[in-house]
PDB file of N, CA, C and O in Angstrom, chain B, residues numbered from 101:
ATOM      1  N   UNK B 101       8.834  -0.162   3.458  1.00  0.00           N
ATOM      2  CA  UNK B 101       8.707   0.808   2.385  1.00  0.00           C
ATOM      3  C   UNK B 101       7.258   0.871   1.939  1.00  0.00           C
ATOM      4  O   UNK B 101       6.506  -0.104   1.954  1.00  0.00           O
ATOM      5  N   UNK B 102       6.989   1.847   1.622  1.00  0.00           N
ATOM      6  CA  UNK B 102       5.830   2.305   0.617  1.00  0.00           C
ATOM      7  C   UNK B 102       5.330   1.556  -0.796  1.00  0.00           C
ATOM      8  O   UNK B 102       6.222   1.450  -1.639  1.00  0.00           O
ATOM      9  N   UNK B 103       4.570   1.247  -1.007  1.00  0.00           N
ATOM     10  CA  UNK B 103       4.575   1.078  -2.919  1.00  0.00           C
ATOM     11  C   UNK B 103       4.224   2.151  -3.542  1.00  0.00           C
ATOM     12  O   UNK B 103       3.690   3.104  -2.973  1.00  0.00           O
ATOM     13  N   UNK B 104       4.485   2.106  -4.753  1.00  0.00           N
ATOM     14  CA  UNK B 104       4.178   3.183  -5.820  1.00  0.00           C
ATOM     15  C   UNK B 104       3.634   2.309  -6.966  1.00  0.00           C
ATOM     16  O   UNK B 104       3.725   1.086  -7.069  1.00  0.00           O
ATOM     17  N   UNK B 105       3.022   3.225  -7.848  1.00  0.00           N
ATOM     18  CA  UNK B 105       2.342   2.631  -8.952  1.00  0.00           C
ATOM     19  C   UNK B 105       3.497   3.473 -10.369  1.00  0.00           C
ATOM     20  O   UNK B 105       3.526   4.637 -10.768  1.00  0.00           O
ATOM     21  N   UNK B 106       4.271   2.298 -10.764  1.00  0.00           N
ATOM     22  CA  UNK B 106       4.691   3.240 -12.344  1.00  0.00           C
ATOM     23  C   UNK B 106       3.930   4.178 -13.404  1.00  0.00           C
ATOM     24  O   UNK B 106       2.918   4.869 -13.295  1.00  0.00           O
ATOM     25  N   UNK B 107       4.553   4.007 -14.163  1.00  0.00           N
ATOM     26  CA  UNK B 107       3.744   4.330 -15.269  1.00  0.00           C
ATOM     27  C   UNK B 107       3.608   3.389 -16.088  1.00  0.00           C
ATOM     28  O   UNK B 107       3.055   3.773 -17.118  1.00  0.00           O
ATOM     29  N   UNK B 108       3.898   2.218 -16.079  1.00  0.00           N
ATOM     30  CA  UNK B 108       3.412   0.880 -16.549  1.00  0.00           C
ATOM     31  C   UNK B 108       1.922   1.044 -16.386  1.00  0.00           C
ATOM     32  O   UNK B 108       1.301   0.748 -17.406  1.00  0.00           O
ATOM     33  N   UNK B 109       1.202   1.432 -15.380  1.00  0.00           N
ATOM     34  CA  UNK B 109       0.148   1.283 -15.015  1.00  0.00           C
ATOM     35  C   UNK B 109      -0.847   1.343 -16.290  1.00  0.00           C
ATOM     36  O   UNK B 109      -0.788   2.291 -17.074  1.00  0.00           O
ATOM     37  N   UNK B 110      -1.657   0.405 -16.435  1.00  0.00           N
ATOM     38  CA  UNK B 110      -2.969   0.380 -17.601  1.00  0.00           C
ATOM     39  C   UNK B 110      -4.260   1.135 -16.894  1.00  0.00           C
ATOM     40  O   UNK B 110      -5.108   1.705 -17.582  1.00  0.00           O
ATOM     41  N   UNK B 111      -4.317   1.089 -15.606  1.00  0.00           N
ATOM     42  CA  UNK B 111      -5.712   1.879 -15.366  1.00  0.00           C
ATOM     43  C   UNK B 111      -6.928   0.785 -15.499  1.00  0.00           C
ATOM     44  O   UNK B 111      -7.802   0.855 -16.362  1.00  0.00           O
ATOM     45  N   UNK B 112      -6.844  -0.140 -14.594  1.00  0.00           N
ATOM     46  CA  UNK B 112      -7.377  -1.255 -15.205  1.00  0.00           C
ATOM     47  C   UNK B 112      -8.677  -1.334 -13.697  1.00  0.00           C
ATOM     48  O   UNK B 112      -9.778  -1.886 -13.666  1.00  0.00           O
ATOM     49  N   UNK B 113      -8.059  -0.663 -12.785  1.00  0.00           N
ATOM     50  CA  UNK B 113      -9.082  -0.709 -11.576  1.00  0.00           C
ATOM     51  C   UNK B 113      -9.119  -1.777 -10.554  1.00  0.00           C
ATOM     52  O   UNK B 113      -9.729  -1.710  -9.487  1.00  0.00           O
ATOM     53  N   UNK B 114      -8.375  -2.814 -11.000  1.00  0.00           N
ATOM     54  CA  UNK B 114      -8.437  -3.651  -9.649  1.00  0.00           C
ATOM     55  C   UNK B 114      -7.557  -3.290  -8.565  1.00  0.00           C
ATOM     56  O   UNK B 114      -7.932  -4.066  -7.686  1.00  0.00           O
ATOM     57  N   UNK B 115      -6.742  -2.688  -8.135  1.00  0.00           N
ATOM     58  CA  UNK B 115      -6.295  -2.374  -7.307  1.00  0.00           C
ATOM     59  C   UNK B 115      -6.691  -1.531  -6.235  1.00  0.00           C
ATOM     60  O   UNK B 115      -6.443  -1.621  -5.032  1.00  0.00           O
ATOM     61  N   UNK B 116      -7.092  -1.022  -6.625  1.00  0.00           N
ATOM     62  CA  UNK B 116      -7.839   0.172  -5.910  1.00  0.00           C
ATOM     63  C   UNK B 116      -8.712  -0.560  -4.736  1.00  0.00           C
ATOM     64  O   UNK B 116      -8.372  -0.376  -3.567  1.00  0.00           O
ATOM     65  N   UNK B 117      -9.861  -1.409  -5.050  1.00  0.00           N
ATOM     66  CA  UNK B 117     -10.503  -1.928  -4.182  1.00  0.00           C
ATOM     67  C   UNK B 117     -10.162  -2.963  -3.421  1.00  0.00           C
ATOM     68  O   UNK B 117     -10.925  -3.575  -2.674  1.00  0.00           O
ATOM     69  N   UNK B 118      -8.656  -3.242  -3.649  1.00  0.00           N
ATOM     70  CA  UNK B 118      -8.273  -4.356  -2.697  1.00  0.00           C
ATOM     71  C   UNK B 118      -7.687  -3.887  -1.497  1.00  0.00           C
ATOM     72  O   UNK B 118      -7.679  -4.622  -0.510  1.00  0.00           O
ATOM     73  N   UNK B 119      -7.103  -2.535  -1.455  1.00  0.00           N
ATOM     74  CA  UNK B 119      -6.195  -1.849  -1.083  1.00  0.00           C
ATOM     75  C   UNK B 119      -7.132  -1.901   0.456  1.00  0.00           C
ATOM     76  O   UNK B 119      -8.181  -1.258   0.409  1.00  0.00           O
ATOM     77  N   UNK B 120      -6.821  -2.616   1.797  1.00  0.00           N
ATOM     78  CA  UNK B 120      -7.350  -2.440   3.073  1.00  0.00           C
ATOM     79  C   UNK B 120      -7.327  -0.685   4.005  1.00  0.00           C
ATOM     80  O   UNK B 120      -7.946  -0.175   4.939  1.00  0.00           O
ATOM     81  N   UNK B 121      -6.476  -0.373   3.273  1.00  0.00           N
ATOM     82  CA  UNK B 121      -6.198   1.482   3.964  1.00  0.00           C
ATOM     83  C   UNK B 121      -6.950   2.261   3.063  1.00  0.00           C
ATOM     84  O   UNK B 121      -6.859   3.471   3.269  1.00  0.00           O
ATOM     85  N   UNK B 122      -7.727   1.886   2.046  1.00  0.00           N
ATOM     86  CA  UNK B 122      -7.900   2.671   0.981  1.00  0.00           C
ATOM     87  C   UNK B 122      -6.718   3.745   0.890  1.00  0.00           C
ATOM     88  O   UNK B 122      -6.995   4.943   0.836  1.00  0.00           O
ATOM     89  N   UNK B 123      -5.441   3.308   0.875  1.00  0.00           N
ATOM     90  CA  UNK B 123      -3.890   3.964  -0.033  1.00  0.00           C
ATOM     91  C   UNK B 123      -4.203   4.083  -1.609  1.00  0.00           C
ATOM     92  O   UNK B 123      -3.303   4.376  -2.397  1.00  0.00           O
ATOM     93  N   UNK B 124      -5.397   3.865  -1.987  1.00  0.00           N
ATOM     94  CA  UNK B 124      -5.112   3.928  -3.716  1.00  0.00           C
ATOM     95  C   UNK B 124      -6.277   4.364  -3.733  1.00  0.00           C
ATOM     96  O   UNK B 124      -7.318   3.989  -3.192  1.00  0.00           O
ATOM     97  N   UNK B 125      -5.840   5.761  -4.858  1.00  0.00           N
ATOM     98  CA  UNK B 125      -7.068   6.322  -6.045  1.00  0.00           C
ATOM     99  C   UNK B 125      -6.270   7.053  -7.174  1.00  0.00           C
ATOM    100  O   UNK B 125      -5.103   7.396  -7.364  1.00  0.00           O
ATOM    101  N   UNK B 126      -7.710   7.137  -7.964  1.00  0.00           N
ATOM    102  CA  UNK B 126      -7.091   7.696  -9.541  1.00  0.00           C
ATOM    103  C   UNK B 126      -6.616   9.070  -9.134  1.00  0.00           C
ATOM    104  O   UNK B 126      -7.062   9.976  -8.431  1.00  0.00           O
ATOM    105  N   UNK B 127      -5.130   8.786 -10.123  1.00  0.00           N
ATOM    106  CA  UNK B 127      -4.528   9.851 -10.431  1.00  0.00           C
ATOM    107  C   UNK B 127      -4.867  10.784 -11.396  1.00  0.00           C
ATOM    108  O   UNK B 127      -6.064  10.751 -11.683  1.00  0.00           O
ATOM    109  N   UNK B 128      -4.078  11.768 -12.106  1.00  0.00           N
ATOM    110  CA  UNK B 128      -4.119  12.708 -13.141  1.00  0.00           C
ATOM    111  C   UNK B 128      -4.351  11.450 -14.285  1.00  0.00           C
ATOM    112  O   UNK B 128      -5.413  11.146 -14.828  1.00  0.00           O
ATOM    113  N   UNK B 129      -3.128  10.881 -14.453  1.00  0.00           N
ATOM    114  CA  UNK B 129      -3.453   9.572 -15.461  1.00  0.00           C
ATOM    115  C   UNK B 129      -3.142   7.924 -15.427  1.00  0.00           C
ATOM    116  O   UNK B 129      -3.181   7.055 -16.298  1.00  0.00           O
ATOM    117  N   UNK B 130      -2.754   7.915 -13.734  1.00  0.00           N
ATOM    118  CA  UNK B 130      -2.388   5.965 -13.298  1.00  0.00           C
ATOM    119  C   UNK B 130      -2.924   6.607 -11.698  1.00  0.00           C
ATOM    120  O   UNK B 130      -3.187   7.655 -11.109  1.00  0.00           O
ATOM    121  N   UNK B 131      -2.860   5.290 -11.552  1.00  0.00           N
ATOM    122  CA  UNK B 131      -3.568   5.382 -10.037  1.00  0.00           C
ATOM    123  C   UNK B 131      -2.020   5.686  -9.419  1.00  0.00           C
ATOM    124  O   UNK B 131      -0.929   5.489  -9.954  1.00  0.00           O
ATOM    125  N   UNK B 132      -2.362   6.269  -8.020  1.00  0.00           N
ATOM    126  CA  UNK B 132      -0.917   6.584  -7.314  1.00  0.00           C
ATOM    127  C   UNK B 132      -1.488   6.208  -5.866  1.00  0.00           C
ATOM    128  O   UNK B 132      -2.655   6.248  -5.474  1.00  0.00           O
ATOM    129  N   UNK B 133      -0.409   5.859  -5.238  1.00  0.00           N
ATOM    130  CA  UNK B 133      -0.740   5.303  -3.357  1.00  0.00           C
ATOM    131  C   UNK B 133      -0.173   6.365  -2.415  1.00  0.00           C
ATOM    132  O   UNK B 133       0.795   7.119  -2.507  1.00  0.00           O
ATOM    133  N   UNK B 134      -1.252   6.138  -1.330  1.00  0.00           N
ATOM    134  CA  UNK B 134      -0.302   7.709  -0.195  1.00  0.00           C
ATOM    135  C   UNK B 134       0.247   7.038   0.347  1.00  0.00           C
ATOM    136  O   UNK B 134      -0.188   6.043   0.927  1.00  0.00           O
ATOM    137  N   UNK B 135       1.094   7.329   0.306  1.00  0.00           N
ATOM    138  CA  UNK B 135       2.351   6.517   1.405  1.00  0.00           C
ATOM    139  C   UNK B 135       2.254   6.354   2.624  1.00  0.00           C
ATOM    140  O   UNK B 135       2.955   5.640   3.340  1.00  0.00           O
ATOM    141  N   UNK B 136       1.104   7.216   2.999  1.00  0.00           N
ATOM    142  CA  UNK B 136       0.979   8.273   4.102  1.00  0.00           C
ATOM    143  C   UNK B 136      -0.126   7.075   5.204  1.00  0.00           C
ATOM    144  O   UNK B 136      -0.200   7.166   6.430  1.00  0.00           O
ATOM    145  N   UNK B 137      -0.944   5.927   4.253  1.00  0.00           N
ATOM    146  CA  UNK B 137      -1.852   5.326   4.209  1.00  0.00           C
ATOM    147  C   UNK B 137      -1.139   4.286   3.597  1.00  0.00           C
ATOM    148  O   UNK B 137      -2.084   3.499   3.650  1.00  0.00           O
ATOM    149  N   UNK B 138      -0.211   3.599   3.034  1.00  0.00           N
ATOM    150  CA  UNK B 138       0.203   2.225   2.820  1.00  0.00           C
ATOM    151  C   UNK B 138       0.852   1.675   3.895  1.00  0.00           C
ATOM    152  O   UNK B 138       1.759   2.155   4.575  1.00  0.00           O
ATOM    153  N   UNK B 139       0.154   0.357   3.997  1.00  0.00           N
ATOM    154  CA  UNK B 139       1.391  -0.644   4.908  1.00  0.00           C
ATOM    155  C   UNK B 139       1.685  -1.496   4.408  1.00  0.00           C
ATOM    156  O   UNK B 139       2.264  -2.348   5.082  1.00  0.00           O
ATOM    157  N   UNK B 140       1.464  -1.751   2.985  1.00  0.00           N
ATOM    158  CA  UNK B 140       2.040  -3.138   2.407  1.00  0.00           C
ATOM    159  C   UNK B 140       1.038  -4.263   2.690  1.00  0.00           C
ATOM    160  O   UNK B 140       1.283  -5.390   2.260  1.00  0.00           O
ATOM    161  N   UNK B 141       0.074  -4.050   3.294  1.00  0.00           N
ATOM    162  CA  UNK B 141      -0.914  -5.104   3.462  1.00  0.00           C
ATOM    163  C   UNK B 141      -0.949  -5.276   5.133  1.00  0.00           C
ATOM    164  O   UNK B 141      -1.895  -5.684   5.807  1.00  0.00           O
ATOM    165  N   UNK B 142       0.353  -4.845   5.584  1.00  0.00           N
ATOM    166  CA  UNK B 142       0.748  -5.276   6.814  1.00  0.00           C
ATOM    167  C   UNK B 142      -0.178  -5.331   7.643  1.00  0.00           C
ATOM    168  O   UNK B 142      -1.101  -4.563   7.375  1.00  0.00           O
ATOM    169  N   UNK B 143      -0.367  -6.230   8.992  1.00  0.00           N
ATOM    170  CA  UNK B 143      -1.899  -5.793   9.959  1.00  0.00           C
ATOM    171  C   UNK B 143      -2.939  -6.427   9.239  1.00  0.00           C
ATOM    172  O   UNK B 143      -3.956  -6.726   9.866  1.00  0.00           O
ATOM    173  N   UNK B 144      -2.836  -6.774   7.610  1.00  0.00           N
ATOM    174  CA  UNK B 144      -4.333  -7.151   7.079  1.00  0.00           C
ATOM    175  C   UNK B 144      -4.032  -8.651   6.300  1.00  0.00           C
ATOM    176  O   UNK B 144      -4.790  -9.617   6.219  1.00  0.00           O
ATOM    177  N   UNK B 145      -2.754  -8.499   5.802  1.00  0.00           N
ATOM    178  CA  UNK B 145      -2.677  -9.265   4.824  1.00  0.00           C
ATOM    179  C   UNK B 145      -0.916  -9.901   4.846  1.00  0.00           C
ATOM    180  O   UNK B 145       0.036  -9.158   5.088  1.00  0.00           O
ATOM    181  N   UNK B 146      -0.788 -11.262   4.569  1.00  0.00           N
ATOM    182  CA  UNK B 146       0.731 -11.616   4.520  1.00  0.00           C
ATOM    183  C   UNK B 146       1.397 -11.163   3.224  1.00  0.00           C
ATOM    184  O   UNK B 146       2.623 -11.168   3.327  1.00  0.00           O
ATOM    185  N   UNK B 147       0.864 -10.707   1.834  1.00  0.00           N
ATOM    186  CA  UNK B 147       1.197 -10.087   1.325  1.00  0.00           C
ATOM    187  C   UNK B 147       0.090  -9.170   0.612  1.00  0.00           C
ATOM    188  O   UNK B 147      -1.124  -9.352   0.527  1.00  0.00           O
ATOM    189  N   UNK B 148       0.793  -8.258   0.186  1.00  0.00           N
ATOM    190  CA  UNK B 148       0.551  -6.893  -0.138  1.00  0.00           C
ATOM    191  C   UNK B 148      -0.714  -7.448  -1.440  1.00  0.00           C
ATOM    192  O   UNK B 148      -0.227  -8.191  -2.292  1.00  0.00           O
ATOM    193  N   UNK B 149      -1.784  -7.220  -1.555  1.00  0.00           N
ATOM    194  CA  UNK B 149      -2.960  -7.463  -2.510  1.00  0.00           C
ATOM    195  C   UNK B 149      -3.327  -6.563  -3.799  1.00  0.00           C
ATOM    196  O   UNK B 149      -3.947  -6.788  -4.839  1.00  0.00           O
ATOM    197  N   UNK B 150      -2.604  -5.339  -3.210  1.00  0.00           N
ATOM    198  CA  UNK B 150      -2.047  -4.719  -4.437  1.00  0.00           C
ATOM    199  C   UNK B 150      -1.155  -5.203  -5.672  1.00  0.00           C
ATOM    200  O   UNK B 150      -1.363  -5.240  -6.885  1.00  0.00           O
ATOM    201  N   UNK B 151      -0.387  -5.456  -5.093  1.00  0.00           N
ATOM    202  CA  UNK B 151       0.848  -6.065  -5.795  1.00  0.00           C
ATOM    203  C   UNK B 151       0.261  -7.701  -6.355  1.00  0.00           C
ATOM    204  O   UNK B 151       0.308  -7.928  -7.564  1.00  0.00           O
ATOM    205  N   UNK B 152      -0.098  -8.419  -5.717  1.00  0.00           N
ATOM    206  CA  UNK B 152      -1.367  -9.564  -6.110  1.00  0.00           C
ATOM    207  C   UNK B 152      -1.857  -9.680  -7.333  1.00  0.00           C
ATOM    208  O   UNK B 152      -1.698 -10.574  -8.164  1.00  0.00           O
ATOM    209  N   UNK B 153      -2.737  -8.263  -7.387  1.00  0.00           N
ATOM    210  CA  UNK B 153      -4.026  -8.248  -8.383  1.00  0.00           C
ATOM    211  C   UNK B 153      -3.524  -7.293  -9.908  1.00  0.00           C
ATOM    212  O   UNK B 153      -4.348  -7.163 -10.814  1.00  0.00           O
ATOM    213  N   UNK B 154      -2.144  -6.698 -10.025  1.00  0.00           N
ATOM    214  CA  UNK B 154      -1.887  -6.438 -10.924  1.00  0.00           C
ATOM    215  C   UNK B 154      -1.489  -7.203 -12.112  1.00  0.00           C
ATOM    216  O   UNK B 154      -0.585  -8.024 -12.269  1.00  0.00           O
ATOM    217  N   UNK B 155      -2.672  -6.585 -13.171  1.00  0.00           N
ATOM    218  CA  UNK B 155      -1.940  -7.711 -14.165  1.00  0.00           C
ATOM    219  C   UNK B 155      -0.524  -6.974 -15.117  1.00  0.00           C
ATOM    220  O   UNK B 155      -0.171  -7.604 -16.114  1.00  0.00           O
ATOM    221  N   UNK B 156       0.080  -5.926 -14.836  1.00  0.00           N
ATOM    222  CA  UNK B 156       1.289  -5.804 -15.660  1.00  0.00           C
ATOM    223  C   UNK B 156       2.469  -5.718 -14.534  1.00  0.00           C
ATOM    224  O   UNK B 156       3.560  -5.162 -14.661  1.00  0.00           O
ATOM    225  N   UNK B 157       1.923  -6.470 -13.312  1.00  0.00           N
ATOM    226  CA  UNK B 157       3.408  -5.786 -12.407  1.00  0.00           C
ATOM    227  C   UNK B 157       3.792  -4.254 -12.383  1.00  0.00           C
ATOM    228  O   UNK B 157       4.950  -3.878 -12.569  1.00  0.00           O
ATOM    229  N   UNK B 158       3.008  -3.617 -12.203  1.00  0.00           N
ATOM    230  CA  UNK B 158       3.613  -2.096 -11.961  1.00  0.00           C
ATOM    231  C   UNK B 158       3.552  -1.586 -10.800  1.00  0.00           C
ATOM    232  O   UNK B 158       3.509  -0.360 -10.699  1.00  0.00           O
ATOM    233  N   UNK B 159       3.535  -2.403  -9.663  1.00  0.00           N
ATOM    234  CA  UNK B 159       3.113  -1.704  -8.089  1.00  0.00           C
ATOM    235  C   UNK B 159       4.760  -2.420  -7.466  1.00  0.00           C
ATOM    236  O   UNK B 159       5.126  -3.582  -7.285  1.00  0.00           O
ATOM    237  N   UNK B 160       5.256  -1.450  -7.329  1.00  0.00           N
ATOM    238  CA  UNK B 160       7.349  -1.755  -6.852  1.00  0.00           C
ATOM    239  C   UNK B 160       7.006  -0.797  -5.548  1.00  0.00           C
ATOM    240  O   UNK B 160       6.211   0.122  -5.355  1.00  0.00           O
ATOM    241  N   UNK B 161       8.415  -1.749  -4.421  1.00  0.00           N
ATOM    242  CA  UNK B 161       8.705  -0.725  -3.505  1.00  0.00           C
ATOM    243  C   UNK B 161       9.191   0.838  -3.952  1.00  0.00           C
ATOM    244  O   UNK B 161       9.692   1.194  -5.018  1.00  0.00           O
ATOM    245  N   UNK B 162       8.871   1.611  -2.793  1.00  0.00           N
ATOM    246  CA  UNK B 162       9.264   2.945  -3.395  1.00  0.00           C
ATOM    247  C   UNK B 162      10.433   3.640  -2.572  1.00  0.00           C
ATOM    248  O   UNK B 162      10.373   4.383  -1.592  1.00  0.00           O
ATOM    249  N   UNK B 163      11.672   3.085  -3.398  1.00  0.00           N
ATOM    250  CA  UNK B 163      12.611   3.373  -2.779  1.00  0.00           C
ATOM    251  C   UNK B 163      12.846   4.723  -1.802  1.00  0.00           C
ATOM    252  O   UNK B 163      13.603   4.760  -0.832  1.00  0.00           O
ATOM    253  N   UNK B 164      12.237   5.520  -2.163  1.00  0.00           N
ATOM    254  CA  UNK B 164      12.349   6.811  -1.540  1.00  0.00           C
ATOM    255  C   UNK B 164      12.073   6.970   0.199  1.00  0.00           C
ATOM    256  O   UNK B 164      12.386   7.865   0.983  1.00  0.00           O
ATOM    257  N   UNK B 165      11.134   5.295   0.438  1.00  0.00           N
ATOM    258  CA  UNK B 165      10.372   5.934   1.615  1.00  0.00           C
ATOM    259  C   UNK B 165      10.923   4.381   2.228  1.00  0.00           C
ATOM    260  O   UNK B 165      10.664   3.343   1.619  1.00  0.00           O
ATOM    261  N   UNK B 166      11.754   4.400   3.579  1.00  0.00           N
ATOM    262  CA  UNK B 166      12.402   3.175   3.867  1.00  0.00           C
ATOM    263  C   UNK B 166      11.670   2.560   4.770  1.00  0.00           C
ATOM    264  O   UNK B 166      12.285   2.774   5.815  1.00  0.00           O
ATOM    265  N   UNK B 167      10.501   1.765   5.088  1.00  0.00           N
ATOM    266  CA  UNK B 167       9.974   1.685   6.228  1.00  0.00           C
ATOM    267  C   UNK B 167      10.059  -0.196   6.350  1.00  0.00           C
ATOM    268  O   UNK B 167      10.090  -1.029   5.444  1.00  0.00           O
ATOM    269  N   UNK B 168      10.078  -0.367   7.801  1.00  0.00           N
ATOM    270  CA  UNK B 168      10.662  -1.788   8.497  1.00  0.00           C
ATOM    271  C   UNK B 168       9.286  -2.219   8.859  1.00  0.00           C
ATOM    272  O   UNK B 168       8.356  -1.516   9.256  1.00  0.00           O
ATOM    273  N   UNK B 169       9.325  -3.563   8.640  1.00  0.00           N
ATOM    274  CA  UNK B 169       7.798  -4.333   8.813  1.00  0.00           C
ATOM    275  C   UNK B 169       7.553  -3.976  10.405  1.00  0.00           C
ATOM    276  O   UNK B 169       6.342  -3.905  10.614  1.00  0.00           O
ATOM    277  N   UNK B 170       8.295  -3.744  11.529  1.00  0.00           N
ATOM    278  CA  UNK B 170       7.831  -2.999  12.455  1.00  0.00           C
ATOM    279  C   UNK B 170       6.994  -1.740  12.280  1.00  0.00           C
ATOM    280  O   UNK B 170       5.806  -1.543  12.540  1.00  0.00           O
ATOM    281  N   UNK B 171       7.791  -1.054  11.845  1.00  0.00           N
ATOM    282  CA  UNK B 171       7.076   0.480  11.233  1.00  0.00           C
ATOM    283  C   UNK B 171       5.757   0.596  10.648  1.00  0.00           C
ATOM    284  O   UNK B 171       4.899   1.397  11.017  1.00  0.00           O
ATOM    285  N   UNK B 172       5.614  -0.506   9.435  1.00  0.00           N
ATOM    286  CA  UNK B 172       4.668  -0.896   8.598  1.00  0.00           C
ATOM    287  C   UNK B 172       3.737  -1.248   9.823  1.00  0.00           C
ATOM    288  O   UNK B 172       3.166  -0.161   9.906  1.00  0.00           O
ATOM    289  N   UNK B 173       3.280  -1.884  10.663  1.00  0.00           N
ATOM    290  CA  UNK B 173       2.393  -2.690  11.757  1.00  0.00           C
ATOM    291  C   UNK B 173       2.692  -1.342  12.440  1.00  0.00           C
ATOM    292  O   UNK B 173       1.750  -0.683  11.998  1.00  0.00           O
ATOM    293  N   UNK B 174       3.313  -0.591  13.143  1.00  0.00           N
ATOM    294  CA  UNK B 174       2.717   0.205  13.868  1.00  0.00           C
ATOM    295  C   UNK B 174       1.932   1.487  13.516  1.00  0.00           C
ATOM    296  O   UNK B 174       1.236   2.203  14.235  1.00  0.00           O
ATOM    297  N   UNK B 175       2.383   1.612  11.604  1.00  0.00           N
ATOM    298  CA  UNK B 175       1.304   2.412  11.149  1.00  0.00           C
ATOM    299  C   UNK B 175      -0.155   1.643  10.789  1.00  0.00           C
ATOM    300  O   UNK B 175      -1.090   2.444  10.816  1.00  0.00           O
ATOM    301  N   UNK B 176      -0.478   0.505  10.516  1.00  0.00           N
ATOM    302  CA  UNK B 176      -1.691   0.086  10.693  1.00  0.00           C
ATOM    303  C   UNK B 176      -2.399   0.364  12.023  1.00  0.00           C
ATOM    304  O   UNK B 176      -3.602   0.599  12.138  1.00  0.00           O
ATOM    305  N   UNK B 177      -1.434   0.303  13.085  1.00  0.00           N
ATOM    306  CA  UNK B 177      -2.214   0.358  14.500  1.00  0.00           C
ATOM    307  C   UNK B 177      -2.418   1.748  14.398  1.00  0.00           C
ATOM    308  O   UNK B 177      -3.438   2.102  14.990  1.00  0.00           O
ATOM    309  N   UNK B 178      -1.890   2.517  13.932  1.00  0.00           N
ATOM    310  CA  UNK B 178      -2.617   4.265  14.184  1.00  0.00           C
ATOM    311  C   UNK B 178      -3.158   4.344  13.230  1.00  0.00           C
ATOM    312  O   UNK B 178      -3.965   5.180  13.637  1.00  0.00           O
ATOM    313  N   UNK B 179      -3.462   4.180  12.163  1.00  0.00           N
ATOM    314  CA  UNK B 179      -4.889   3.663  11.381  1.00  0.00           C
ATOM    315  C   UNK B 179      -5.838   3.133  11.330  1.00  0.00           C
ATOM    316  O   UNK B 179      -6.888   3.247  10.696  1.00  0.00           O
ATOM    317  N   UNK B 180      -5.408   2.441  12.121  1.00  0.00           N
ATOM    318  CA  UNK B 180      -7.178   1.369  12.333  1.00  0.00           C
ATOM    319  C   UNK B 180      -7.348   2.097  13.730  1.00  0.00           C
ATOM    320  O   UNK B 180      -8.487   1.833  14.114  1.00  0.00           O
ATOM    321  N   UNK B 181      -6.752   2.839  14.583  1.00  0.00           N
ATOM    322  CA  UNK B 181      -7.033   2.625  15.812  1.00  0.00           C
ATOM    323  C   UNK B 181      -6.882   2.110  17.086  1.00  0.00           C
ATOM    324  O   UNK B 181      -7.532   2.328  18.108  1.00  0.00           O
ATOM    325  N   UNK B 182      -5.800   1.297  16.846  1.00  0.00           N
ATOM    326  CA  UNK B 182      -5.585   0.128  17.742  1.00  0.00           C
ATOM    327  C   UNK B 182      -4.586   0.675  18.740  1.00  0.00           C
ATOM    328  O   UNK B 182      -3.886   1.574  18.275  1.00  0.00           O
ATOM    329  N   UNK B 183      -4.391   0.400  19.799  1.00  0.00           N
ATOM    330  CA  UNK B 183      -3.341   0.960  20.834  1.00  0.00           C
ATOM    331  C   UNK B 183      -2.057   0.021  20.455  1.00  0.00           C
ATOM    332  O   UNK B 183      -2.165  -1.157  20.113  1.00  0.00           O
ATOM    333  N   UNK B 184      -1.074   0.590  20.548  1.00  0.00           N
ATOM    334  CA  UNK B 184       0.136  -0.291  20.068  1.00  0.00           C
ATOM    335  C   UNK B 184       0.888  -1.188  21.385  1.00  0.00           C
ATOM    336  O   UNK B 184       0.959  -0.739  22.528  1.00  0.00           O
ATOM    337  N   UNK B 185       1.202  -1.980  21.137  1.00  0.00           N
ATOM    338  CA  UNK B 185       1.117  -3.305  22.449  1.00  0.00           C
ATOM    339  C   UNK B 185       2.416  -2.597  23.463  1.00  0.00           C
ATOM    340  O   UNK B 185       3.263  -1.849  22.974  1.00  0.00           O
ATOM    341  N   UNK B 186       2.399  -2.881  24.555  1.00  0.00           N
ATOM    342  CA  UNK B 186       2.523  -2.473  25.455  1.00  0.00           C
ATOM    343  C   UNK B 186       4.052  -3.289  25.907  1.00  0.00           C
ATOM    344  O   UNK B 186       3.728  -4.410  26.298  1.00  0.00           O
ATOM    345  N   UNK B 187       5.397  -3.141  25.978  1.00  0.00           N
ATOM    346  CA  UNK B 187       6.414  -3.742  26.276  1.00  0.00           C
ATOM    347  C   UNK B 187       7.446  -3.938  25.548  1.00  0.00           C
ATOM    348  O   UNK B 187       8.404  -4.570  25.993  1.00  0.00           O
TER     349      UNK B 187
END
């Protein structure tokens, strides 16, 4: 799955720069993640550094978008570039 940022969110800025896909920038008024560009850390990190560096807990899976730590790793590999392993 994806993360999302609530509206808990304070706007506090650390997240943003931890984020390895750059998946996070300011929103209208909380930061929001492209889904499109999150892997959960996957490929970079054993857990998600987003979710890490928040200090109110407001970065939750986003139920809407169902993705399998397979899925997650093979979208890092078409993001970074990487050819996806062979077998």
């Amino acid at each position: 799955m994806a993360l999302i940022i609530t509206d808990e969110c304070i706007n506090c800025d650390v997240c943003e720069p931890e984020c390895p896909n750059d998946a996070i920038s300011a929103g209208e008024e909380i930061y929001v993640i492209d889904a499109a560009l999150c892997t959960e850390c996957v490929g970079h990190h054993e857990v998600s550094q987003c979710v890490e560096v928040c200090p109110v807990d407001c970065i939750v899976l986003n139920p809407e978008i169902a993705e399998t730590k397979e899925q997650l790793y093979e979208k890092y590999l078409s993001l970074s570039g990487q050819p996806a392993p062979q077998g």
